[in-house]
C-alpha positions in Angstrom: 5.1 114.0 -46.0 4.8 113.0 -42.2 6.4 110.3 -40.9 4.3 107.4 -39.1 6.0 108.4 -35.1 4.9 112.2 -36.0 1.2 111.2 -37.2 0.2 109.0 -34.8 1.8 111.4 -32.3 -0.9 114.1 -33.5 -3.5 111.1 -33.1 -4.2 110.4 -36.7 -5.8 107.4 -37.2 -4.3 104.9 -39.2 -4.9 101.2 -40.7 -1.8 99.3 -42.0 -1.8 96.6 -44.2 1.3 94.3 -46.2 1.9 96.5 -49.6 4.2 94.0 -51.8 5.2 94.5 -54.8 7.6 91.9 -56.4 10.7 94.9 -56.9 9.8 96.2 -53.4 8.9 93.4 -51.0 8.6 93.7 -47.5 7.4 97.7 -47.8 4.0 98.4 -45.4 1.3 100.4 -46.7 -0.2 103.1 -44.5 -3.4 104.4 -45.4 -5.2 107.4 -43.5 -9.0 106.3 -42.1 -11.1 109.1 -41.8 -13.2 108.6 -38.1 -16.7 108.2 -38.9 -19.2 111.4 -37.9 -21.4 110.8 -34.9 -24.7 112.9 -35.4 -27.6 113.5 -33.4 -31.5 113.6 -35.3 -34.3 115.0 -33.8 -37.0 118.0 -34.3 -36.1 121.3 -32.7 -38.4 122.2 -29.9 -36.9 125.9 -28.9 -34.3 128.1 -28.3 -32.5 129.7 -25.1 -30.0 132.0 -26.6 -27.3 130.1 -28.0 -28.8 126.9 -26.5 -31.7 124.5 -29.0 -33.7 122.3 -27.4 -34.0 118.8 -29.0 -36.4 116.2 -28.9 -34.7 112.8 -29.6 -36.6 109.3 -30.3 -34.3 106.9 -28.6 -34.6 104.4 -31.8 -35.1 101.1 -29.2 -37.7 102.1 -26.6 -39.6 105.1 -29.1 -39.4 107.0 -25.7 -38.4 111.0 -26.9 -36.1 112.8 -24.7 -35.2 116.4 -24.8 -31.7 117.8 -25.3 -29.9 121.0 -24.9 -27.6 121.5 -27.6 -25.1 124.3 -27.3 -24.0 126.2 -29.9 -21.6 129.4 -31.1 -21.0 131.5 -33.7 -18.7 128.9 -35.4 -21.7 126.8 -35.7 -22.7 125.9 -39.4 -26.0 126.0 -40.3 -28.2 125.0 -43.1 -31.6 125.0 -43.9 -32.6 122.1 -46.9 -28.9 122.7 -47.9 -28.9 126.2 -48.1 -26.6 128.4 -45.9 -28.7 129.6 -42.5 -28.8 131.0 -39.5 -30.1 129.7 -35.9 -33.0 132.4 -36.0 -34.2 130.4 -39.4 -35.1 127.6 -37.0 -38.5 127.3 -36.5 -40.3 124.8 -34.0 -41.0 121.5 -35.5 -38.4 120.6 -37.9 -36.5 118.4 -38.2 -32.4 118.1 -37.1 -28.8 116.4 -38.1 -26.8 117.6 -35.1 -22.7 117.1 -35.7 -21.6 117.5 -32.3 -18.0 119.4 -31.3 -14.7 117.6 -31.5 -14.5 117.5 -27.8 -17.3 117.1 -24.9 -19.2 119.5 -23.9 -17.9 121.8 -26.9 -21.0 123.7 -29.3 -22.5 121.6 -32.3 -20.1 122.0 -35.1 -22.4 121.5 -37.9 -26.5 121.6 -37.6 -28.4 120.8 -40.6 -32.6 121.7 -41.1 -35.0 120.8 -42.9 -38.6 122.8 -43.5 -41.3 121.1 -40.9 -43.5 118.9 -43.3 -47.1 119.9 -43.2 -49.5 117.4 -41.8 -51.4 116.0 -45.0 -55.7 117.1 -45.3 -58.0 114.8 -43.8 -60.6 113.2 -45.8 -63.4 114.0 -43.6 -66.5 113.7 -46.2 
């Protein structure tokens, strides 16, 4: 097991918290807090070789913006859950973009799902 020094000198994230117990008082807790995922949504436009354009609704103003998401071969891809590829993208559906650990790294993880069809019109 790691000591606290050698974790949080590999930047581990940590939250501590009094652990007594009446045989062991005075004895800290540690518990590992896992960072929370930061994820982009937005409907895939196109695609520039290993580069997907993005349309994203900023969720305040409803403006849409398009981004360039760069990605590699150690990109994971699924399609409604199912393992995919980037050339099963099609135009119009929609995206959960995991970005890379660092910035400016390729999308780690993209998830699709199928483009919903627009619904009939009831024109009588």
């Amino acid at each position: 097991m790691r000591t606290l020094a050698a974790a949080l000198t590999l930047g581990v994230a940590f939250s501590v918290a009094p652990f007594v117990q009446p045989a062991h008082a005075g004895q800290t807790h540690v518990q590992q807090v896992q960072a929370k995922k930061h994820v982009v949504k937005g409907t895939f436009s196109s695609m520039d070789g290993n580069t997907l354009m993005v349309s994203v609704t900023n969720k305040k103003t409803g403006d849409k913006k398009d981004h360039k998401i760069k990605t590699d071969s150690s990109t994971k891809v699924t399609l409604d859950g199912k393992d995919a590829t980037l050339t099963d993208l099609k135009a119009g559906q929609e995206l959960k973009i995991t970005p890379g650990a660092n910035k400016g790294d390729p999308a780690s993880e993209i998830e699709a799902t199928s483009a919903v069809a627009p619904a009939p019109s009831d024109s009588k």
